[in-house]
C-alpha positions as CSV (number, residue, x, y, z in Angstrom):
1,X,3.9,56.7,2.9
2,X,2.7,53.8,5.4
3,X,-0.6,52.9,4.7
4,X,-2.9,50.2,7.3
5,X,-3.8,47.2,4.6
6,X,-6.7,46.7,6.9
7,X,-7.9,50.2,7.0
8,X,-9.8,52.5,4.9
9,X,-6.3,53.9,2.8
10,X,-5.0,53.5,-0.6
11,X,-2.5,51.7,-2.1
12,X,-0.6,51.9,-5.1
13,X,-0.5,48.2,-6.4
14,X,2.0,47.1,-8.9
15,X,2.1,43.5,-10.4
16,X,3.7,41.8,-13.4
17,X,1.4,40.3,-15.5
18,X,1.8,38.9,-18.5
19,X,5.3,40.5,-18.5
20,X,3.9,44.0,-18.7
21,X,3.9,46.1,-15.6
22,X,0.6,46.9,-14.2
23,X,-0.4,49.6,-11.5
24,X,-4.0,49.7,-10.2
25,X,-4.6,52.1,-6.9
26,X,-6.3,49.9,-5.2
27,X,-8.8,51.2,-2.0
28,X,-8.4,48.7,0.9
29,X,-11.1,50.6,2.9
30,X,-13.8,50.0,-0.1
31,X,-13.3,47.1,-1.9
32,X,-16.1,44.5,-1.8
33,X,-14.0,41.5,-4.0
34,X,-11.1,40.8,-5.2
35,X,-12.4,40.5,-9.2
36,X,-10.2,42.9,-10.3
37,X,-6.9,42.6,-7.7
38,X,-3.7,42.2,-9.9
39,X,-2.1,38.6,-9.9
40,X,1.1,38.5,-10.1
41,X,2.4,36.0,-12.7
42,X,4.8,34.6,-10.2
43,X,1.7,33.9,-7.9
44,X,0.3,31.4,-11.2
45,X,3.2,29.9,-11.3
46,X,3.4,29.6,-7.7
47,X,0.4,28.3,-7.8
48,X,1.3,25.7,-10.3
49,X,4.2,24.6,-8.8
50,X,2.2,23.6,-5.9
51,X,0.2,21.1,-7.9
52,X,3.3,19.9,-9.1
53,X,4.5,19.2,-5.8
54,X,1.4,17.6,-4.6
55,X,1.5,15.3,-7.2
56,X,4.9,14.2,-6.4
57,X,3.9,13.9,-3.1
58,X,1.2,11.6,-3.6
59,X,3.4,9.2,-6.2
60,X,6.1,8.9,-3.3
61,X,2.9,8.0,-1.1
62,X,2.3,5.4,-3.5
63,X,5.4,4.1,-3.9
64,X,6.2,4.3,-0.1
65,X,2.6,1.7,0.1
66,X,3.6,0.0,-2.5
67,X,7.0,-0.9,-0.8
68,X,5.6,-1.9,2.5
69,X,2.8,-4.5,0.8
70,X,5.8,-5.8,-0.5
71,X,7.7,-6.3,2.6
72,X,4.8,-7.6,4.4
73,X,4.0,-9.9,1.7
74,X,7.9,-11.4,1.7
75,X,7.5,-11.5,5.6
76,X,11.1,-9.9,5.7
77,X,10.4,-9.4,9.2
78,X,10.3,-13.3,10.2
79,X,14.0,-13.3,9.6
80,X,14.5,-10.7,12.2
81,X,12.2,-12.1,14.8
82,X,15.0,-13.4,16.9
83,X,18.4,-12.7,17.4
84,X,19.5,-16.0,17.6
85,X,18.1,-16.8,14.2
86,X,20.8,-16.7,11.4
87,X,19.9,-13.2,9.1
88,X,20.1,-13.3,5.3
């Protein structure tokens, strides 16, 4: 059975959650939250995972300014200036 998600059918939902199988009909066409929508446990995890990788997002951020106060602070740059100059 095809049903339209954004219509007024039914759906037969079925999530894993808390590793037990859950099935909840769930009535697109009359449903005024999502309170009591199955969440997956893959979708917490998910969810978690993305946290995760926003955090190590942000610490190559900060390692990435740290790096270039550095350089700006050695003036690495000054070496490079000219190509006549003798490089390190």
């Amino acid at each position: 059975m095809t049903f339209d998600p954004f219509g007024n059918d039914s759906e037969i939902v079925e999530k894993n959650i808390n590793g037990r199988t859950v099935t909840v009909k769930w009535d697109w066409g009359k449903f005024k939250s999502t309170d009591h929508f199955p969440v997956d446990d893959n979708l917490i995890n998910w969810v978690i995972g993305q946290e995760q990788a926003l955090n190590e997002c942000f610490l190559c951020l900060d390692e990435w300014v740290h790096k270039l106060n550095w350089l700006e602070k050695t003036k690495w740059y000054e070496d490079w200036s000219s190509p006549e100059k003798p490089k390190p």
